[in-house]
BALONU-807289 format. One line per field, with one value per residue (C-alpha): residue number from 1; residue in three letters; chain; y, z, x. Coordinates in nm, 3 decimals. Example, Ala and Ser with C-alpha at 12.3 -4.5 7.8 and 13.67 -1.06 7.14 Angstrom:
<rs>
num 1,2
residu ALA,SER
chaine A,A
yy -0.450,-0.106
zz 0.780,0.714
xx 1.230,1.367
</rs>
This chain:
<rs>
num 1,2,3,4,5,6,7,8,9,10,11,12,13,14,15,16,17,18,19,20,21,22,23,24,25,26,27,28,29,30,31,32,33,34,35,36,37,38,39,40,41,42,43,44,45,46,47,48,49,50,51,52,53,54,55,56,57,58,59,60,61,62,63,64,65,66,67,68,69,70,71,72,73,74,75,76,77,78,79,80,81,82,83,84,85,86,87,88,89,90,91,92,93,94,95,96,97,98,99,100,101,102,103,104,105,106,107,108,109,110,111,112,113,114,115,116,117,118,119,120,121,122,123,124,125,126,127,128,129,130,131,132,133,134,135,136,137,138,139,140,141,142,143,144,145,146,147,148,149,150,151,152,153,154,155,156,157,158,159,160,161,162,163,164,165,166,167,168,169,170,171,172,173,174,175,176,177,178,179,180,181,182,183,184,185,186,187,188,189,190,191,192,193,194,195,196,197,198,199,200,201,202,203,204,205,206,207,208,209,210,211,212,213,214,215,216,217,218,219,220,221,222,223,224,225,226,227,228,229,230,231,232,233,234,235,236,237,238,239,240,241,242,243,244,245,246,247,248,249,250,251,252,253,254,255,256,257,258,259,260,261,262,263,264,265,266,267,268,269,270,271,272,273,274,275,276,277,278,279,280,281,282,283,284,285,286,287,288,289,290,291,292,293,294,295,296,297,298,299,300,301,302,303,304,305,306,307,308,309,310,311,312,313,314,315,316,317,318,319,320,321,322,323,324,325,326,327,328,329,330,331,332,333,334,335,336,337,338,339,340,341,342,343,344,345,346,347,348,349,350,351,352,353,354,355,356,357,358,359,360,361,362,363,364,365,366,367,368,369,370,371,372,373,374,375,376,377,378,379,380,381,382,383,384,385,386,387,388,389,390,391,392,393,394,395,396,397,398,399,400,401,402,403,404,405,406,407,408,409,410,411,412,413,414,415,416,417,418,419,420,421,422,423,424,425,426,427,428,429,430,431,432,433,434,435,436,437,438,439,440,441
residu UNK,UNK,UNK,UNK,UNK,UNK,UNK,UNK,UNK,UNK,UNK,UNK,UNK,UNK,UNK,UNK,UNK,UNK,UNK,UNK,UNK,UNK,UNK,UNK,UNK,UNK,UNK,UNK,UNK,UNK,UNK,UNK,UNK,UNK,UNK,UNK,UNK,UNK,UNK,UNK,UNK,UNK,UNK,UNK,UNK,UNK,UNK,UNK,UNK,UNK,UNK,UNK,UNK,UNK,UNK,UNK,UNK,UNK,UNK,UNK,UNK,UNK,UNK,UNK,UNK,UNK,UNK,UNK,UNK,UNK,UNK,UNK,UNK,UNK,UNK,UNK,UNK,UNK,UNK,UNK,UNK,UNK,UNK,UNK,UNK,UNK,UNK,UNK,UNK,UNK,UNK,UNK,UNK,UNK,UNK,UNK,UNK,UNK,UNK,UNK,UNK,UNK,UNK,UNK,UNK,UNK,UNK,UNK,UNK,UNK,UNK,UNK,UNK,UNK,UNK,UNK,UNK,UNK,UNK,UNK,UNK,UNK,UNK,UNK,UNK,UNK,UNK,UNK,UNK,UNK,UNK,UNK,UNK,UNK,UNK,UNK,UNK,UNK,UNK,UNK,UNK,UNK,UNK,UNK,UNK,UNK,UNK,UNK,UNK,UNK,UNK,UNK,UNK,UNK,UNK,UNK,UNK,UNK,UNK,UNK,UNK,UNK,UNK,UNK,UNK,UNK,UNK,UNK,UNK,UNK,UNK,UNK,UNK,UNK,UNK,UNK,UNK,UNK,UNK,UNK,UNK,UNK,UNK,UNK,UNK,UNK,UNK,UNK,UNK,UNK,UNK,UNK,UNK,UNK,UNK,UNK,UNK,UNK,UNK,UNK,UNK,UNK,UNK,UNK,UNK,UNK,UNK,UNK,UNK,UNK,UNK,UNK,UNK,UNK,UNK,UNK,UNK,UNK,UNK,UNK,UNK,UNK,UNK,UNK,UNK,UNK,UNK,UNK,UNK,UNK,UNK,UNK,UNK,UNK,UNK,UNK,UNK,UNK,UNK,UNK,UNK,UNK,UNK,UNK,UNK,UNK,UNK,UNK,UNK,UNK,UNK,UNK,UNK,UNK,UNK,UNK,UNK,UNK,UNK,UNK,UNK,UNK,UNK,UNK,UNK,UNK,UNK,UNK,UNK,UNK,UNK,UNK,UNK,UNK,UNK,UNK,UNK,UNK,UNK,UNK,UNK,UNK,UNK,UNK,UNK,UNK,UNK,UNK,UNK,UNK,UNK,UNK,UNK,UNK,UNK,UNK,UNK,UNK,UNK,UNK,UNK,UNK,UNK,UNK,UNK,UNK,UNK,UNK,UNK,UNK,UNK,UNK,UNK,UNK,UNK,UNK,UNK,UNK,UNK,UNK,UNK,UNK,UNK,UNK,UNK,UNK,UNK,UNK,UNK,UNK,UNK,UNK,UNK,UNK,UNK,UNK,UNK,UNK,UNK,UNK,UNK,UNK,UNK,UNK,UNK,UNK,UNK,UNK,UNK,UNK,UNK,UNK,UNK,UNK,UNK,UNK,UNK,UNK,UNK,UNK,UNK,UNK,UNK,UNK,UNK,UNK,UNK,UNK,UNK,UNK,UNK,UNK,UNK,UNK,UNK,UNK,UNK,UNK,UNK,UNK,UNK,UNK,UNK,UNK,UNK,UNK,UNK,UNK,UNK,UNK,UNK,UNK,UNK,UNK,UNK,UNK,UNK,UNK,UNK,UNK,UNK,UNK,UNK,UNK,UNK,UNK,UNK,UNK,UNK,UNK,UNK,UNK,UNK,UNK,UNK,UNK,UNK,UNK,UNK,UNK,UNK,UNK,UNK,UNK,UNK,UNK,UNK,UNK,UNK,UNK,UNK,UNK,UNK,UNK,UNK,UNK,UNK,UNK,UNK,UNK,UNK
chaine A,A,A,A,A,A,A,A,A,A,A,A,A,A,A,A,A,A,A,A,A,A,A,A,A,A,A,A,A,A,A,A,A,A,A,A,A,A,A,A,A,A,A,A,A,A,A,A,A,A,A,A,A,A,A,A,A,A,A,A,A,A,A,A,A,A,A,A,A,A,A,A,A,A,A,A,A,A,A,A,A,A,A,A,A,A,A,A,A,A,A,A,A,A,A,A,A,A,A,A,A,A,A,A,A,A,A,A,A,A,A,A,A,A,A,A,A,A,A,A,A,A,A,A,A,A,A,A,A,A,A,A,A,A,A,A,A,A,A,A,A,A,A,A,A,A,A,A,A,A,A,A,A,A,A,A,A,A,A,A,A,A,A,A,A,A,A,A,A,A,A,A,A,A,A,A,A,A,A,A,A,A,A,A,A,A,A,A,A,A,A,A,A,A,A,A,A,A,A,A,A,A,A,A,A,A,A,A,A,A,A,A,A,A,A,A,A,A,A,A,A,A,A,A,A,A,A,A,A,A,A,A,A,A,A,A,A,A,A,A,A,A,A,A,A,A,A,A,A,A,A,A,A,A,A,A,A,A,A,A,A,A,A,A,A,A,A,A,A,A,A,A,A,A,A,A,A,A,A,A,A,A,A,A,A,A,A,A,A,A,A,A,A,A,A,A,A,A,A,A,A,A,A,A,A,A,A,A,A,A,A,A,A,A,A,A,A,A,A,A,A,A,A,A,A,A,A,A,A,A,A,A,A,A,A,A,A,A,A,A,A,A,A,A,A,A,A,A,A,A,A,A,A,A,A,A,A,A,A,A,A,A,A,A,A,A,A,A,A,A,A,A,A,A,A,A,A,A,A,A,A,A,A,A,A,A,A,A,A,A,A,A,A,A,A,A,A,A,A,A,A,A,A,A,A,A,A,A,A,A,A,A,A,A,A,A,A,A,A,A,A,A,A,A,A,A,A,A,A,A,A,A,A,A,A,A,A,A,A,A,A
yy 13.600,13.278,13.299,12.970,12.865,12.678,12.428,12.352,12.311,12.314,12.692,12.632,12.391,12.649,12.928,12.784,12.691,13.022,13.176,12.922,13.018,13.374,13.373,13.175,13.498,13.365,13.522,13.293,13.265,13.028,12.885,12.622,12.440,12.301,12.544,12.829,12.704,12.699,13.011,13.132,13.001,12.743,12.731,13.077,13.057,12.917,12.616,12.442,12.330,12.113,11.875,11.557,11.548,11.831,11.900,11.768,11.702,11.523,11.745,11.517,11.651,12.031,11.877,11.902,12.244,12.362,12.212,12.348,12.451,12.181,11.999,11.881,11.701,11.709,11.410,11.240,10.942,10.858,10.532,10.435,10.344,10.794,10.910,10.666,10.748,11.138,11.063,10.854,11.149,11.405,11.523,11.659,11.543,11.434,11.551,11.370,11.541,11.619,11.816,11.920,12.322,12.256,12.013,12.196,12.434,12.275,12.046,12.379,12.531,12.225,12.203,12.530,12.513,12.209,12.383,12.671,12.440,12.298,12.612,12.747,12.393,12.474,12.807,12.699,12.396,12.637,12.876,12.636,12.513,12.805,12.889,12.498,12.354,11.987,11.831,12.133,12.187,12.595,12.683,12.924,12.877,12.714,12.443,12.344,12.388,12.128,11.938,11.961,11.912,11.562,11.472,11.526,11.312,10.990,10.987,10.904,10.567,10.247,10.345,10.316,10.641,10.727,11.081,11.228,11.573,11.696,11.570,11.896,11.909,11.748,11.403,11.229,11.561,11.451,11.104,11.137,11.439,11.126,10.854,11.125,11.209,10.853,10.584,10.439,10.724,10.575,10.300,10.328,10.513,10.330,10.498,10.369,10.550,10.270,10.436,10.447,9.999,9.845,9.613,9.298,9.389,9.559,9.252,9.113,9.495,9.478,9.164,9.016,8.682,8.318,8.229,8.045,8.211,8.325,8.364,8.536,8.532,8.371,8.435,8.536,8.883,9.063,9.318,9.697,9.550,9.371,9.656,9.877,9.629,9.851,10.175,10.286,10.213,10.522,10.405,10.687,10.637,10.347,10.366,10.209,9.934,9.590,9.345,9.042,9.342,9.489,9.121,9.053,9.404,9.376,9.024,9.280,9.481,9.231,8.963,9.148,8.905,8.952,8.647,8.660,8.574,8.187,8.124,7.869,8.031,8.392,8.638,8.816,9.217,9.490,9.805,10.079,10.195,10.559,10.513,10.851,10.921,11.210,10.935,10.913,10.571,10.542,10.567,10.330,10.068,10.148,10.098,9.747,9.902,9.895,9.673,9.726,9.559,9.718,10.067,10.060,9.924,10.214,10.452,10.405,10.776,11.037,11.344,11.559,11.789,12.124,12.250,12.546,12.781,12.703,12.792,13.201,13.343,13.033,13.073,13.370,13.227,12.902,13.123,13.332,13.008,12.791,13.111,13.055,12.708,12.757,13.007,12.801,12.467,12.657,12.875,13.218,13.522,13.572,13.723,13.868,13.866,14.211,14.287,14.213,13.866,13.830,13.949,13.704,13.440,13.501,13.505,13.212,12.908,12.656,12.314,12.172,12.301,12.345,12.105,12.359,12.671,12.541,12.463,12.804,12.986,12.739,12.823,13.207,13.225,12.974,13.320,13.588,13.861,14.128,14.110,14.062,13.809,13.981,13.823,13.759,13.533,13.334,13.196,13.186,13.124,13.153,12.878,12.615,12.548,12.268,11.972,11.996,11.779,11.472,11.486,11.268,11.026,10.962,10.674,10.710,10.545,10.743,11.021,10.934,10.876,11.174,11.408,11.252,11.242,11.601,11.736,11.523,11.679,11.989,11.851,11.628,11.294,11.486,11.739,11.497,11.251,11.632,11.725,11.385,11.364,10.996,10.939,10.859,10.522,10.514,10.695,10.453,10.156,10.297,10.412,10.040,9.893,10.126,10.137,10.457,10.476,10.725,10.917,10.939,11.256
zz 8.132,8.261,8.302,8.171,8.167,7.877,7.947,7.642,7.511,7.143,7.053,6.743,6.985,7.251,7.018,6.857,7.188,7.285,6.990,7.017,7.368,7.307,7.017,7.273,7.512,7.723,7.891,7.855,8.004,7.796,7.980,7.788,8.108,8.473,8.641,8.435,8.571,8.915,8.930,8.785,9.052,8.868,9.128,9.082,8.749,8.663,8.431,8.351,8.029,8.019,7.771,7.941,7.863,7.978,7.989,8.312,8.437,8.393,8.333,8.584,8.854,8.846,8.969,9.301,9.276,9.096,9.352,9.328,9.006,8.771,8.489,8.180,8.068,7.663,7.521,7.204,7.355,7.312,7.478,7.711,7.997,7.961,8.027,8.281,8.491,8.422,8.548,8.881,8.953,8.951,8.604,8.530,8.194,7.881,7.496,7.243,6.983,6.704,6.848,6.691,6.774,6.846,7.059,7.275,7.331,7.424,7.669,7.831,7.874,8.017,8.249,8.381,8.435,8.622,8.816,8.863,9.000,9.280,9.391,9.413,9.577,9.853,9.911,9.964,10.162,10.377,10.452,10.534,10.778,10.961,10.983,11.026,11.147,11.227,10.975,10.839,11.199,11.314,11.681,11.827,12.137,12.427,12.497,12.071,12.057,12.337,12.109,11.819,12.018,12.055,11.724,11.639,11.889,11.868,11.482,11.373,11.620,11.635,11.973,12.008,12.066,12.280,12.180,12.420,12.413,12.349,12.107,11.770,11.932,11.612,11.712,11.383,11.214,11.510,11.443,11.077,11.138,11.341,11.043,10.763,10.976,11.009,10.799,10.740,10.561,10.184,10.359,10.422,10.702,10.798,11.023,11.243,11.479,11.726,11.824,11.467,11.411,11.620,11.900,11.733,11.408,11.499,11.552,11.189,11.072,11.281,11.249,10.966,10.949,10.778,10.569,10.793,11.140,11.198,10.985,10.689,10.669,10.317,10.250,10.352,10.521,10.557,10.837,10.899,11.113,10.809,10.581,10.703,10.698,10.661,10.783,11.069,11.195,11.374,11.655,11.741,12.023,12.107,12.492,12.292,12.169,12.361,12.585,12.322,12.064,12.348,12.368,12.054,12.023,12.325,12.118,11.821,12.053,12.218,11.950,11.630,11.534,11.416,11.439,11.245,11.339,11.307,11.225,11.408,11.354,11.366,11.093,11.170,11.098,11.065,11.193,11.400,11.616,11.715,11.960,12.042,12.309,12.477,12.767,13.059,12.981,13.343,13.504,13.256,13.395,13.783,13.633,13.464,13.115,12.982,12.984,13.259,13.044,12.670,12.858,12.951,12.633,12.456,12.710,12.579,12.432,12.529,12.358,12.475,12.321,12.482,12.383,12.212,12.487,12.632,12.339,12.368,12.013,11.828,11.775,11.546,11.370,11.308,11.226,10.950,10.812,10.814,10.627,10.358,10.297,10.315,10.065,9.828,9.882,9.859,9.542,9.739,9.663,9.969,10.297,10.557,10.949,11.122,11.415,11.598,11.467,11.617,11.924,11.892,11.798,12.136,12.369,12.278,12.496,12.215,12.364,12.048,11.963,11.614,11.463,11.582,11.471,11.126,11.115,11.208,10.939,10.686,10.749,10.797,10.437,10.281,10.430,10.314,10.110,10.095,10.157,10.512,10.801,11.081,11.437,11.345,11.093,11.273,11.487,11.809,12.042,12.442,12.552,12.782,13.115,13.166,13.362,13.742,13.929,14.071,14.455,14.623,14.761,14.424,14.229,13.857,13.800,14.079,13.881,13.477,13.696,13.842,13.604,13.317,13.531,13.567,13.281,13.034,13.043,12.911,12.677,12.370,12.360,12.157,12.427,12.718,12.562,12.463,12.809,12.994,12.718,12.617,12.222,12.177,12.157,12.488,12.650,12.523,12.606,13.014,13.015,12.919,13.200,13.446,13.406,13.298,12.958,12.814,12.907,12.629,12.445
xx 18.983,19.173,19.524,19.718,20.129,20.257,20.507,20.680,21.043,20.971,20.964,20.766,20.458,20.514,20.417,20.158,19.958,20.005,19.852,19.543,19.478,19.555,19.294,19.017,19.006,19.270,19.610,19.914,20.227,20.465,20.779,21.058,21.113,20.990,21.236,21.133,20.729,20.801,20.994,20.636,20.462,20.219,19.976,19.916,19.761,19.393,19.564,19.884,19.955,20.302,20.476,20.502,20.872,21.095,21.466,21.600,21.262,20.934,20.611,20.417,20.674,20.470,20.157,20.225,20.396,20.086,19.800,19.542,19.570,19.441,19.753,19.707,19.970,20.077,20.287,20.409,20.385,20.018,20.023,19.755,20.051,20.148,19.817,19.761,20.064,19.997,19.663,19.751,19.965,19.724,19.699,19.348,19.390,19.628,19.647,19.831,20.012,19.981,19.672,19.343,19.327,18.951,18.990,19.271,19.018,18.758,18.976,19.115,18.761,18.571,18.911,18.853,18.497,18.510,18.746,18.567,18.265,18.508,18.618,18.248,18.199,18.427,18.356,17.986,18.106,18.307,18.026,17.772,18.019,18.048,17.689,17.594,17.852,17.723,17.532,17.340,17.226,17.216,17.295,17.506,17.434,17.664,17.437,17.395,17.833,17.832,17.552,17.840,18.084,17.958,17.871,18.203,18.347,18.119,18.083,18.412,18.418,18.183,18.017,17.569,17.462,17.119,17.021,16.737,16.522,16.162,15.985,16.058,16.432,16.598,16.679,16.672,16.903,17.106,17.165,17.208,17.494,17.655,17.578,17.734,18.050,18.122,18.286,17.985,17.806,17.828,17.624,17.242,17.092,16.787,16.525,16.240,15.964,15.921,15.574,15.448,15.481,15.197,15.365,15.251,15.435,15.747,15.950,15.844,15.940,16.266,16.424,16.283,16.025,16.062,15.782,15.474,15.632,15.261,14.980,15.029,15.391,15.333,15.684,16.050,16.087,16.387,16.374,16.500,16.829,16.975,16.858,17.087,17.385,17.736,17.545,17.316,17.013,16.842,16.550,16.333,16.113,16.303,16.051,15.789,15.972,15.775,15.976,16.038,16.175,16.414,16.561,16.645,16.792,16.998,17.120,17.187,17.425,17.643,17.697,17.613,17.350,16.997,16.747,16.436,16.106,16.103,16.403,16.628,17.016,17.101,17.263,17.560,17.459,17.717,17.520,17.582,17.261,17.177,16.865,16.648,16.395,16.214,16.100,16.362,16.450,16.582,16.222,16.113,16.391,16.244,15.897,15.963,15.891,16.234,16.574,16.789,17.091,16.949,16.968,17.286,17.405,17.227,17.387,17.745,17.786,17.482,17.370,17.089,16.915,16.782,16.486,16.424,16.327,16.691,16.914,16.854,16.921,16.908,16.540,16.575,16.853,16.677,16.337,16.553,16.653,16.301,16.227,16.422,16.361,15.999,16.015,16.172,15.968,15.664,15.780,15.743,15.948,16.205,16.012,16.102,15.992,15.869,16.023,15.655,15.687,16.089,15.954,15.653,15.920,16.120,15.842,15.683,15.776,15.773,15.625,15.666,16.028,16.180,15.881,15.646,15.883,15.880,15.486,15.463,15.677,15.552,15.191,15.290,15.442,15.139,14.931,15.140,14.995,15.277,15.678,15.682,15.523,15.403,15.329,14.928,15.022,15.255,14.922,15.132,14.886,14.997,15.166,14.996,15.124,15.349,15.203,15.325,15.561,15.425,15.424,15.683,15.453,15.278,15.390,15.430,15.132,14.918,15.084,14.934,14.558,14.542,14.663,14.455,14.159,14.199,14.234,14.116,13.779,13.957,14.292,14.236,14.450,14.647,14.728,14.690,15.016,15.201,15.149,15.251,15.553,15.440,15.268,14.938,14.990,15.147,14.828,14.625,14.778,14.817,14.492,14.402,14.668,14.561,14.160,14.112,13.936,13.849,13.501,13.238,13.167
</rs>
């Protein structure tokens, strides 16, 4: 039962909107005037009801006394310029006597529900908050508060971000908690894996092409930098990206143009750019691989990442949760881990970090036969060892020979790139610099 206060000087309107709203299940309160309402306390009712005209007082002039509780406003004065002003002052809503009972009702109950909706709204805004507190991102763990800690800082401002980490860590969930706390989140969050655009077409993909720039450009292109014009443009894997692209990126940063492939002038381009890598973009400057000047203009604000063997109790909490979801994608009455599989879940090393987590619960409730998972079907299998430190006197280069020459006999490509923290792509394309193709079988 909702409790309402009338608002009414008329004694024969007051009683008569007190017996509608009596007879529709609600519990009303009827007042003749705005001093009589806020000695009621307005806000603490579900819905106020008041004539737009009081003695002494304006019916408009309870809203704020009444916040949050939703106002409609009732007035003999039908005229578009009343509602409108008891609207721009916070008025949920207007009614113009003479009323239709029918429709008071039915104004009152859609009222309430919608108001119902926000509170539930903000209660479930709240508690997702407090359990995800960045951008739906779970970690309660000192080195994931510093992670938030962060976010919260850099979003809010204009500044490049570079987020690094392990490949799984959460980069991209990252860089869009930074694009949706910003003031650019109504605008478009674009976002491009570097590795995944071969190196002859990422520029065309990038910044855009004129038609007949190279053969078959058969017409005007534009790219992924103007795309996301008035929002933010997320790299990933922004090591990969070839020489020529780091230029005219480094062109994007420092004058806020963009020029396509073939073209002769630039574009001005309004975008904010979150880079991410799990490559330490400061060996690839020593190396020659990577822009002394782009680096540090990427470098501006940093925010790494730990990987999931670092963040202690985390893992269970984001296990419980993966749970959930996967549940629900998958159409899977609610599961729930043994306390083999948590143990399983905290002795695992996870290489591949929260990617690999959520492969594993996915693929554990796809498996399921009764109401729990236990640690056989989570597939963990030992973890492999981590590829050793490079002696002192090897080069980087002297490094990636030796290491894939010994091992590749035993690792797939797959493995090999996981191991020396590079993508495929990036094997390959050493491997091809350095001489060392691959051996047949």
């Amino acid at each position: 039962m909702s409790t309402i206060l009338v608002v009414e000087d008329e004694a024969i309107t007051r009683d008569t909107l007190t017996g509608v709203l009596e007879r529709a299940g609600h519990r009303v309160t009827a007042v003749e005037s705005a001093e009589a309402a806020r000695t009621a306390d307005p806000s603490a009712f579900d819905l106020v009801l008041t004539d737009l005209r009081l003695p002494g007082a304006a019916g408009t002039d309870l809203i704020a006394a009444a916040d949050p509780t939703p106002v409609i406003v009732l007035t003999s004065y039908a005229s578009v310029r009343s509602a409108v002003d008891s609207m721009k002052q916070g008025a949920v809503d207007y009614l113009a006597k003479p009323f239709d009972h029918d429709e008071l009702v039915l104004l009152v109950e859609r009222t309430l529900r919608t108001a119902d909706l926000e509170r539930q709204n903000a209660a479930l805004k709240s508690q997702v908050a407090a359990h995800y507190p960045v951008g739906g991102m779970i970690g309660g763990s000192p080195a994931m508060q510093a992670v938030f800690d962060r976010i919260r800082r850099v979003a809010p401002t204009a500044a490049t971000v570079l987020v690094l980490g392990e490949s799984g860590t959460g980069k991209e969930l990252a860089a869009r908690a930074i694009h949706d706390g910003s003031p650019r989140q109504e605008g478009p969050f674009i976002t491009v894996n570097c590795a995944a655009i071969p190196a002859g077409l990422i520029e065309s993909e990038l910044f855009g092409h004129e038609k007949g720039a190279f053969t078959g450009a058969d017409r005007q292109h534009r790219g992924l930098v103007e795309a996301a014009e008035g929002g933010t443009l997320f790299l990933d894997e922004i090591g990969e990206l070839p020489a020529e692209a780091q230029a005219r990126l480094l062109r994007v940063l420092q004058a806020g143009e963009v020029r396509r492939v073939g073209a002769t002038g630039a574009r001005h381009v309004d975008v904010r750019l979150v880079a991410a890598t799990h490559r330490d973009l400061r060996a690839l400057v020593a190396a020659g691989d990577f822009r002394e000047d782009l680096y540090y203009r990427l470098q501006v604000m940093e925010i790494r990442l730990p990987p999931l063997r670092e963040r202690g109790p985390d893992v269970e909490a984001l296990a419980e949760a993966l749970l959930a979801r996967a549940c629900q994608r998958l159409n899977r009455p609610p599961l729930a881990l043994t306390e083999a599989a948590r143990r399983a879940i905290r002795e695992h090393d996870w290489p591949g970090n929260v990617r690999e987590l959520e492969n594993a619960i996915e693929r554990a409730v796809i498996l399921a036969d009764g109401e729990a998972i236990d640690a056989a079907a989570l597939g963990l299998e030992s973890t492999p060892a981590r590829p050793e430190a490079p002696a002192d006197d090897l080069s980087l280069d002297e490094y990636f020979i030796h290491f894939v020459r010994s091992h590749e006999g035993e690792l797939t490509e797959t493995e090999l790139a996981r191991r020396l923290g590079v993508s495929r792509k990036t094997l390959w394309e050493r491997r091809q610099r350095l001489g060392i193709p691959r051996r047949p079988g």
